[in-house]
N, C-alpha and C positions, 0 to 999 in steps of 0.2 A: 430431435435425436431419437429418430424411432417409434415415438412415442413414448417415448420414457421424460426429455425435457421438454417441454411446448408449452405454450399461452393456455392459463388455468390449469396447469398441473404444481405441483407442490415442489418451491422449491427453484423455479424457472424464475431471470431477470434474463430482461434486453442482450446482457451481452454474450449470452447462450445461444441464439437465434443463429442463421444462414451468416456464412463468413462472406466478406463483400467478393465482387469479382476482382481480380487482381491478378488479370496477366502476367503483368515484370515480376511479379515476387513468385510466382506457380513456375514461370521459366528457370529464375533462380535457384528456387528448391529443385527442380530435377537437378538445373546443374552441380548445386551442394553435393546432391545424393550419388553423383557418380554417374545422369544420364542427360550427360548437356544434347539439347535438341532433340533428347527421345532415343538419343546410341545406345542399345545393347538394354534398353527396359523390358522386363521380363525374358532376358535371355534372347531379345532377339524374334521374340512367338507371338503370333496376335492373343494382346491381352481383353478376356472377353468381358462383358457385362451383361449380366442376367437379369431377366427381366418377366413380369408377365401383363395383362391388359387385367389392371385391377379394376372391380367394379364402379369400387366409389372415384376414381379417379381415373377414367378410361382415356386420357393423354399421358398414362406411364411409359408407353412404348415409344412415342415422341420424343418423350421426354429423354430418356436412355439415347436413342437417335442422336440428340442438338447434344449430351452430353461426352458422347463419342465422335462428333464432328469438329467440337471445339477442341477437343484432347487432340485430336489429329492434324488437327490445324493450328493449334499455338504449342500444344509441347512434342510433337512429332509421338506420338506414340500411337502405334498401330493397333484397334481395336475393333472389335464387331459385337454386335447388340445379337443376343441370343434369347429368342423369344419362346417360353416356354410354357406350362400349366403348372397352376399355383401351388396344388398340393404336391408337386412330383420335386418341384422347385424347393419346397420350403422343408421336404427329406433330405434333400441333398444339403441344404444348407445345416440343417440342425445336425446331423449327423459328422461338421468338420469338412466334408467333400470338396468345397468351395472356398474354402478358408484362404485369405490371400487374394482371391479374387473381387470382383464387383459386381455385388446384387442392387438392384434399385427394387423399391418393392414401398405398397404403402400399409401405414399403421395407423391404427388409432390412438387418437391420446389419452391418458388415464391422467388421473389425479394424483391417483400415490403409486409413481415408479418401482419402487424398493425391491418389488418381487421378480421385476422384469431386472434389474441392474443387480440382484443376487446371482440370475441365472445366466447373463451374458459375462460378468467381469470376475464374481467374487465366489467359484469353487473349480474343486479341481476337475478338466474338462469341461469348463466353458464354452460352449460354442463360438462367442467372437473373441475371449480371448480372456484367461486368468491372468490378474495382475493386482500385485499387492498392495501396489497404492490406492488403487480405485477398491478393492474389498475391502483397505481397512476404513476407508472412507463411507464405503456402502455400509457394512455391520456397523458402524460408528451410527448411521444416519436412523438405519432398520433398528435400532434396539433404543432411541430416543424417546424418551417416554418425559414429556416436559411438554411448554406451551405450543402454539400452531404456531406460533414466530420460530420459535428455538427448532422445529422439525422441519422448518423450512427452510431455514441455515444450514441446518445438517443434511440437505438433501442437496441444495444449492452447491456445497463446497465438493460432494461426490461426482455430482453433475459437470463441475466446471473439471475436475478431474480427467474426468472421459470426455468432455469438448476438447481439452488443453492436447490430450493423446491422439485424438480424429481419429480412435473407432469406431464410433459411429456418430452421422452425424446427416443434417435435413439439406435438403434444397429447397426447401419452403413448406411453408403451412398452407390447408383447404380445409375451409368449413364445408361441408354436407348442409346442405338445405334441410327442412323439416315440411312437414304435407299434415296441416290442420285444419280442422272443419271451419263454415264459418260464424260456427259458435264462439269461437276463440280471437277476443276483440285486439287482443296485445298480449306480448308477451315476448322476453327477454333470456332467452337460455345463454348459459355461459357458452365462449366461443370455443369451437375446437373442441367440444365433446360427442361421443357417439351415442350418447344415452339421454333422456328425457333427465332436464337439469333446469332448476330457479323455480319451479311447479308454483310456491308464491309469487311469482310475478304473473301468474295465467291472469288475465281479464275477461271475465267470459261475456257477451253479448245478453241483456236481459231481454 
């Protein structure tokens, strides 16, 4: 979720991860929602999705592509991948501009979300979207001051909040590789971080 839930953050179980693929039930909800086969979603207008060729992960613009071909192809909704520059893209989105729309974009994962899930869910003018359940879940989580188990419950239950909601949420995890001399015999960093992480696990070569 953004980098907010993911593997070695604080807070994240299995059932926070990528929702399976699930055609008949994605058809369904359009139909619940009032757009059986894609009739009349977003008015009728091609709905876009924003995107740009992020470094660490230079198949984002594919990715948007296969994402917008299956939309078009199992829920009939008419879209176009708009490819654009990262910092031009990420004004517009901070700013509300986009809101309602679809950015694919990637993030790093952090260990302690809190700061990141105070400023999308839990004040007023949120950029993806103030809501009282997930703040009081988030301040609940942010102001726990107790064991690593007990702040990992209270982050878990904010997190599963904002899963349960789907504003925001992954299409998958990617480790970044690491580039070490070959001084360094072994060594074990936790997965899914973007920072030098386990430094006791280094093995250096005598």
């Amino acid at each position: 979720m953004h980098g907010i839930g993911s593997p070695s953050g604080l807070g994240f179980e299995a059932d926070l991860g990528p929702l399976p693929y699930d055609p008949d039930k994605a058809q369904q909800l359009m139909a619940d929602a009032g757009y059986p086969g894609g009739a009349g979603f977003n008015e009728g207008r091609v709905f876009p999705i924003h995107t740009w060729t992020g470094a660490g992960a230079p198949l984002t613009v594919e990715l948007s592509t296969l994402i917008c071909q299956n939309w078009k192809e199992v829920l009939g909704i008419d879209c176009e991948v708009n490819v654009g520059e990262e910092v031009s893209l990420k004004e517009v989105q901070y700013a509300g501009e986009i809101a309602g729309q679809y950015l694919v974009r990637t993030n790093e994962n952090t260990y302690d979300g809190g700061r990141r899930m105070l400023g999308r869910y839990a004040r007023e003018g949120a950029y993806i979207a103030f809501d009282q359940d997930i703040a009081a879940k988030v301040l609940a989580a942010g102001a726990m001051i107790g064991t690593q188990a007990e702040r990992h419950q209270a982050y878990y239950e904010a997190l599963r909040t904002i899963h349960d909601k789907h504003y925001d949420f992954t299409p998958g995890f990617l480790n970044q590789p690491y580039g070490v001399s070959d001084r360094v015999a072994s060594w074990t960093p936790w997965p899914l971080a973007p920072y030098m992480s386990a430094l006791w696990t280094v093995e250096v070569n005598q």
